[in-house]
C-alpha positions in Angstrom: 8.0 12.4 -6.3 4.2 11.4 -7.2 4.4 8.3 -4.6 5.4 10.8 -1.6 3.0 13.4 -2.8 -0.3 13.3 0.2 -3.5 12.9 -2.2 -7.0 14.5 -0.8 -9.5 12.1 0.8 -11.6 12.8 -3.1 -8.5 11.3 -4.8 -7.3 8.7 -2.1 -7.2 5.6 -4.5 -4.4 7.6 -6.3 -2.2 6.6 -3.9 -1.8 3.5 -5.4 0.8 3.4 -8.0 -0.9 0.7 -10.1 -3.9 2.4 -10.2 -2.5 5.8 -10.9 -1.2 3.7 -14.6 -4.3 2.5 -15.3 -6.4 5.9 -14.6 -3.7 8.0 -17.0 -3.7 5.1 -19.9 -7.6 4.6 -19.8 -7.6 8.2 -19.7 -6.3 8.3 -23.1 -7.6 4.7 -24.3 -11.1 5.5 -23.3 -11.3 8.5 -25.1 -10.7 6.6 -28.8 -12.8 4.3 -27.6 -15.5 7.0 -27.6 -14.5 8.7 -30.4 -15.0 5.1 -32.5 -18.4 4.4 -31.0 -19.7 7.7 -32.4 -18.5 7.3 -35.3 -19.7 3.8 -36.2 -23.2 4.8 -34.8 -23.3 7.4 -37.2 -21.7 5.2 -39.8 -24.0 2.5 -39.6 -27.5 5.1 -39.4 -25.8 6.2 -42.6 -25.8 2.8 -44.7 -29.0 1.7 -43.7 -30.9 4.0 -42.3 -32.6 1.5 -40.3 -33.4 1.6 -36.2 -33.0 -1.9 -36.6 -29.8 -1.9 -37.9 -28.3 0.5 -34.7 -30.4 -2.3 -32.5 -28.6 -5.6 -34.5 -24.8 -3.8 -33.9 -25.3 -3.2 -30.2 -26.8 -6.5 -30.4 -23.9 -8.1 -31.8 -21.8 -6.2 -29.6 -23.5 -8.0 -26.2 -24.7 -11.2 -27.4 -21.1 -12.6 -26.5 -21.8 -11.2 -22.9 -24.8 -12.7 -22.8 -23.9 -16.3 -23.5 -20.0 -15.9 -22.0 -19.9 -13.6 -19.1 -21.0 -15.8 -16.4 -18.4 -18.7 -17.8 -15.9 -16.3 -18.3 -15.7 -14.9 -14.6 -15.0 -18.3 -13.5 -11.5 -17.8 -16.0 -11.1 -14.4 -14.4 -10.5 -16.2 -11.3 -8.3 -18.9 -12.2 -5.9 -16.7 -14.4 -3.9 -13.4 -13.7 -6.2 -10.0 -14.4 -3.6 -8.4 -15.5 -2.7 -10.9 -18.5 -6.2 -11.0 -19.9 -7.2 -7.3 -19.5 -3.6 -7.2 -21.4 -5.2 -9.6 -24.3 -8.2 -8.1 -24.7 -6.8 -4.7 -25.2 -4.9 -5.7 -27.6 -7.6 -8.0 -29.5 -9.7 -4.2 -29.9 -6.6 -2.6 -30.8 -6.2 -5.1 -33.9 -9.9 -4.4 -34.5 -10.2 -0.9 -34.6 -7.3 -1.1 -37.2 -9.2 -3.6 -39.6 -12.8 -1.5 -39.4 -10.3 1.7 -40.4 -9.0 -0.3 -43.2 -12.1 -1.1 -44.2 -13.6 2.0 -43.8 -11.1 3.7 -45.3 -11.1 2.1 -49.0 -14.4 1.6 -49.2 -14.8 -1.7 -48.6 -17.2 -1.6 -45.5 -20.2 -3.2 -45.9 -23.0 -3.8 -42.5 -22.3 -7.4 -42.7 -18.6 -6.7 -41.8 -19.7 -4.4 -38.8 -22.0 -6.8 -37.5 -19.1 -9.3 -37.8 -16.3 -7.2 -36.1 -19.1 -6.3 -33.0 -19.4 -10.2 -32.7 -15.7 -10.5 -32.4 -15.4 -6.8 -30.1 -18.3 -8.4 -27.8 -16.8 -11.9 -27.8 -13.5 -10.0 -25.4 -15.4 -7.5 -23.9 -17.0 -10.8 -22.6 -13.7 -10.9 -21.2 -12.8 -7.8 -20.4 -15.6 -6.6 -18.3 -15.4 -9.2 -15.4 -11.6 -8.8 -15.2 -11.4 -5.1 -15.4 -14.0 -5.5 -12.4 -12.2 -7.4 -10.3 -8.7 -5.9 -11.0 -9.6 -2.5 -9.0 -9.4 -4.8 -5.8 -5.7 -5.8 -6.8 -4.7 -2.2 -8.7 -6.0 -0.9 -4.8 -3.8 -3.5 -2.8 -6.7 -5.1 -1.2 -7.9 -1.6 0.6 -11.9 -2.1 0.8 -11.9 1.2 1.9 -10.3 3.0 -0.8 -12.9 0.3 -3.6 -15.6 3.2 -3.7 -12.7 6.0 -4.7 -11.6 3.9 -7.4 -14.9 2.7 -8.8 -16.0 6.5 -8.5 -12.7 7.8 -10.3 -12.9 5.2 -13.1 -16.8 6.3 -13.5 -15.1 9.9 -14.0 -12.4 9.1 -16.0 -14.7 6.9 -18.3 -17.5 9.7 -18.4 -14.7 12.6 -18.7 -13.6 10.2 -21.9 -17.4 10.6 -22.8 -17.0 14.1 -22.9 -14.2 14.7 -24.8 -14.4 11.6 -27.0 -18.0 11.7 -28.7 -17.3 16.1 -29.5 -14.0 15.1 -31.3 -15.1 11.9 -32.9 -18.2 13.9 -34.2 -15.9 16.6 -36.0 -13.8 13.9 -37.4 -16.6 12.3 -38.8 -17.9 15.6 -40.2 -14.5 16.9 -41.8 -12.9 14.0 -42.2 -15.3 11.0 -42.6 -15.1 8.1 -40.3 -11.9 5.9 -41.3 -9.1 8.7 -38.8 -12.2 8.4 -35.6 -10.8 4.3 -36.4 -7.4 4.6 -36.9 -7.0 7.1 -33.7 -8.7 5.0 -31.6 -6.5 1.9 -32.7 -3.3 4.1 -31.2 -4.8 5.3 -28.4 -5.1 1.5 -26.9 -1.0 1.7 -26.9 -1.3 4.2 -23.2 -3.4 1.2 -21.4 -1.1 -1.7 -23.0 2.0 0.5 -21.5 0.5 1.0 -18.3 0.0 -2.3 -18.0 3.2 -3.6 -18.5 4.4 -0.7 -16.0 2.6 -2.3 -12.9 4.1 -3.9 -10.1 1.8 -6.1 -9.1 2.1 -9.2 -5.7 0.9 -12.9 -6.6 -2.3 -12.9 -7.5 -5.4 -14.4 -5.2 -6.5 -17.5 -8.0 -9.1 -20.0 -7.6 -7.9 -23.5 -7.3 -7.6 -24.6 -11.0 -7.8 -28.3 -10.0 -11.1 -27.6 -9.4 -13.7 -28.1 -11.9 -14.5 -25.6 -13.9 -18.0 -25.6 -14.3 -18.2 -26.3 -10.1 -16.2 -23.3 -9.5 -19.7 -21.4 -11.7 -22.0 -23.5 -9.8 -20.8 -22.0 -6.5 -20.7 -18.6 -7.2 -24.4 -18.8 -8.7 -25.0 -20.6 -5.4 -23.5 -17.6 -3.6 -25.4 -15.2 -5.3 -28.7 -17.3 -5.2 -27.9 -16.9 -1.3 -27.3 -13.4 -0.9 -30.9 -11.5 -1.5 -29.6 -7.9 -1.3 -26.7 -9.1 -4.0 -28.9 -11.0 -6.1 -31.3 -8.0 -6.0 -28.8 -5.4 -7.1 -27.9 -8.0 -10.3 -31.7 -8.6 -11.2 -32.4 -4.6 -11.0 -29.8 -3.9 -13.4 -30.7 -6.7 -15.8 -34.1 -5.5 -15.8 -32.8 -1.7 -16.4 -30.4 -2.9 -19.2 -33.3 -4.6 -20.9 -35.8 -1.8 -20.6 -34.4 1.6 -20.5 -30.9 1.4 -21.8 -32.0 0.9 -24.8 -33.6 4.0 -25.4 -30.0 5.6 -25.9 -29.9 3.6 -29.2 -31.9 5.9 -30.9 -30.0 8.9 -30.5 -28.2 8.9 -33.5 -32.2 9.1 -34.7 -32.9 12.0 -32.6 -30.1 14.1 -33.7 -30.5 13.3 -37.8 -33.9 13.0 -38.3 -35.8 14.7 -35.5 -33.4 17.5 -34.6 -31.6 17.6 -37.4 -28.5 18.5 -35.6 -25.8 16.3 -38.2 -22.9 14.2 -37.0 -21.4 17.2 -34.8 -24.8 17.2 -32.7 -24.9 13.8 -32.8 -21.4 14.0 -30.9 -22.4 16.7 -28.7 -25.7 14.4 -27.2 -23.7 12.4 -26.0 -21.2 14.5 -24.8 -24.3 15.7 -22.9 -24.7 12.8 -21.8 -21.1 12.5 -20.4 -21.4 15.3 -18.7 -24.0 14.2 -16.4 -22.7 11.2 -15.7 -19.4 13.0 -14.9 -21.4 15.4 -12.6 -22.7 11.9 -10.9 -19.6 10.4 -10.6 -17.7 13.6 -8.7 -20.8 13.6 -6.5 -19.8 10.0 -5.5 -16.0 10.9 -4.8 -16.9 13.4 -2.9 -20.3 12.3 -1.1 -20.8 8.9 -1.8 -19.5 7.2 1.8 -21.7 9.8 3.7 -24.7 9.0 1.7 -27.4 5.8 2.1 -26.3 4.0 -0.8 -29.2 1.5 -0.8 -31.7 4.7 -0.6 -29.1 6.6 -3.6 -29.5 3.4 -5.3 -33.5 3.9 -5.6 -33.7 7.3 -6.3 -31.5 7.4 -9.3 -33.3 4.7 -10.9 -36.4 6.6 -9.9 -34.8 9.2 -12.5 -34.4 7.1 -15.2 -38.1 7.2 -17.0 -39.2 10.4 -16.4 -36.1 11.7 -18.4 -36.2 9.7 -21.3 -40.3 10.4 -21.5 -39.1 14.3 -21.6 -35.9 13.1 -24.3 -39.2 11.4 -26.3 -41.0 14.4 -26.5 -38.6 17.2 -27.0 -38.0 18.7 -30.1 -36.0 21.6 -28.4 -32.1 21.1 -28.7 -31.3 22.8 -25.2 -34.0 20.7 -23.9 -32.5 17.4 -25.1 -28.8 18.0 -24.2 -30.0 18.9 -20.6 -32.4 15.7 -20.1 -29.6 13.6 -21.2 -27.2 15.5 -18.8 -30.0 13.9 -16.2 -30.1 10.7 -18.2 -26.1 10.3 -17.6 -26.2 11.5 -14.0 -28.6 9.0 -13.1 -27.1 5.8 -14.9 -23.7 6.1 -13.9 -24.7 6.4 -9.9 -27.4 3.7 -10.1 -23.9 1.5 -11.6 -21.5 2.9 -9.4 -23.4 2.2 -6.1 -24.5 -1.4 -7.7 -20.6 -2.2 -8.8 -19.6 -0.6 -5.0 -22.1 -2.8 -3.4 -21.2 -6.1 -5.1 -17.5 -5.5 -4.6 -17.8 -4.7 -0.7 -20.1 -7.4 -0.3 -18.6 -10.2 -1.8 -15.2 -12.1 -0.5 -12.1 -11.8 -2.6 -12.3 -15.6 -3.9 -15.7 -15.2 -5.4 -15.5 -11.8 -7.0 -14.9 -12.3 -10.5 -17.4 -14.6 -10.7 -20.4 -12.7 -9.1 -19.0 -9.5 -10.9 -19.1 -11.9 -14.5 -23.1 -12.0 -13.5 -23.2 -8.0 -13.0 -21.6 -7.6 -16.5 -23.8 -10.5 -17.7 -26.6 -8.3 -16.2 -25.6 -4.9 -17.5 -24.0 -5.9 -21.0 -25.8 -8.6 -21.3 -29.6 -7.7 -21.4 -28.7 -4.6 -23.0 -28.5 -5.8 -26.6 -31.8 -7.7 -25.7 -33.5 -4.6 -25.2 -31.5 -2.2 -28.0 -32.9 -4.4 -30.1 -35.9 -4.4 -29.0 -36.7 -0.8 -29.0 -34.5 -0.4 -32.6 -37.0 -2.7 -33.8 -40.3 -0.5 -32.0 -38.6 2.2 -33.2 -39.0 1.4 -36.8 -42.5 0.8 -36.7 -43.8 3.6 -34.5 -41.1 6.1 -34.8 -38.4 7.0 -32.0 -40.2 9.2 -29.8 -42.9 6.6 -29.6 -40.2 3.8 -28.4 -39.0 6.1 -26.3 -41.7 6.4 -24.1 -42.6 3.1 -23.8 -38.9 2.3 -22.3 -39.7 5.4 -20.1 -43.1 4.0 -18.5 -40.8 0.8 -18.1 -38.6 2.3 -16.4 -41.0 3.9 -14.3 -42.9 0.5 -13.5 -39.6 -1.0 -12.1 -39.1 1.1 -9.4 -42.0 -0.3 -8.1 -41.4 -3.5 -9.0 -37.5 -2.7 -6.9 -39.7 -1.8 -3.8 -41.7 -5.0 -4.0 -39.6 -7.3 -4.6 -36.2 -6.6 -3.5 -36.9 -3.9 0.2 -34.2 -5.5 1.6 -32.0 -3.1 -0.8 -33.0 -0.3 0.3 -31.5 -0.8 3.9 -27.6 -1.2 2.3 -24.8 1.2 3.8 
């Protein structure tokens, strides 16, 4: 019944039954998985008490990017997405048990969250590259229906935003942060089923006779080749380093500055999610009748004037709008950067130019988290803030300099 039903132009990529699996379980997935990562940011603020400490676990969390990524979009083209996005799920699922466990009698301690983001990062290495490349297959190899996806994924990861962060933030608060765990540990279950539920054709590999470490010289020969392409990975390294890491410091914001508790804790970045779930409908509905290189430039033209206003509020309303903005403009400077690299590149070479996007965007992130965890603690949050947000501000320009060519991309 659902596979003769005529989806709207907005919803097109729905048509695909593979994809319609993977949008209903990540649905569900995503929104434990939000529901976990407020509740170990709040957990971890609470045992130390330290900026630092928020910095080192996002740091943990995306040092394995950092140093695997690139080698590990070279195995997303030699081996079936499916199969590893199937691993990886499962390898968080088995995690989010053992931090309950722990969590649950006690027994936590910041060493073993530091350890368990280590291990989490280590297959989100993984996972990023291959869950990148999968919407191509998940689509049937319809370029045309690639923005849709990427746009309804966005929506479906930012609706999870939503929704995740608010509940996790009233677990925490009535229950303590052990159930946020434990739910999220079931909730991987709907992606693993949906998974097993596809019907997927062969898979398009890269020659496995080939060396290894040749197939990641050519595709950094590729992107070293490409300006526009290289230009959109550099950007978003550069963005990941310097104003990503602001967002580190809200559990700060909402304990210490606002005093708003776990539940308001929950509710920034529910904020948050709301923005970037405003960007991401804008996409679906607008975003093949818009400039995307010219898009591209003005959301990250957003970026620092909206953490300098999060820096200096001290006004609840005011926060939770600026980081509606703050959402809006990250997720459609990513979308039209993932959309670009996926329309750009041939089929052969994607996962490993999309390995140096996640490379770019996880990677550099924990660089800079850490960074401005570590500012933080010597010259207070708001002050760390704004630095990120003159950053920011200093690499639009550095965008129109360097990489013009960008703005020109349809």
């Amino acid at each position: 019944m659902i596979a003769s039903f005529h989806w709207p132009v907005a919803l097109r990529a729905m048509r695909h039954y593979n994809f319609r699996l993977f949008f209903f379980g990540q649905l569900v997935s995503l929104i434990g998985t939000w529901m976990q990562s407020t509740a170990l940011q709040w957990l971890v603020y609470s045992l130390t008490s330290s900026q630092t400490s928020l910095g080192l676990v996002t740091f943990a969390n995306f040092l394995p990017v950092l140093l695997f990524s690139l080698f590990m979009g070279v195995i997303v083209d030699r081996f079936p997405r499916r199969n590893l996005i199937f691993f990886t799920q499962t390898w968080f699922m088995l995690m989010a048990v053992l931090l309950a466990v722990l969590t649950w009698f006690g027994w936590i301690q910041f060493w073993h969250i530091l350890a368990l983001s280590l291990s989490l990062g280590t297959a989100n290495a993984l996972d990023m590259p291959a869950r990148q490349a999968f919407v191509v297959e998940m689509v049937d190899g319809d370029k045309e229906d690639i923005m849709n996806a990427i746009g309804l994924n966005s929506t479906l990861f930012n609706l999870a935003r939503i929704i995740g962060p608010a509940i996790g933030g009233l677990v925490v608060a009535r229950l303590g942060e052990a159930p946020a765990f434990a739910i999220n540990a079931v909730t991987f279950l709907a992606v693993i089923a949906a998974l097993l539920l596809m019907r997927l054709p062969p898979p398009v590999l890269a020659d496995r006779r080939v060396n290894p470490l040749d197939n990641l010289k050519s595709g950094l020969r590729y992107l070293g080749s490409e300006r526009a392409v290289l230009g959109l990975v550099v950007m978003v390294a550069l963005f990941s380093l310097v104003g990503f890491g602001a967002l580190n410091l809200l559990p700060v914001f909402a304990k210490d500055i606002l005093q708003i508790g776990a539940a308001g804790f929950g509710n920034m970045l529910a904020a948050q999610g709301v923005g970037a779930l405003l960007g991401a409908l804008t996409l679906i509905l607008f975003g093949e009748r818009l400039p995307k290189g010219k898009m591209l430039l003005a959301a990250r033209a957003l970026i620092g004037p909206s953490i300098a206003v999060l820096a200096l509020s001290r006004t609840v309303w005011i926060s939770m709008a600026v980081l509606m903005l703050i959402g809006y403009s990250f997720i459609t400077q990513l979308v039209y950067t993932n959309t670009l690299i996926q329309t750009i590149v041939p089929d052969d070479l994607r996962g490993r130019v999309l390995s140096t996007y996640t490379w770019a965007l996880g990677g550099f992130y924990p660089l800079g988290s850490l960074l401005i965890g570590f500012i933080g603690d010597h010259i207070g949050a708001p002050n760390a803030a704004l630095l990120s947000a003159v950053g920011c501000l200093l690499l639009v320009g550095f965008n129109l300099l360097k990489f013009p060519e960008m703005q020109g991309l349809q």
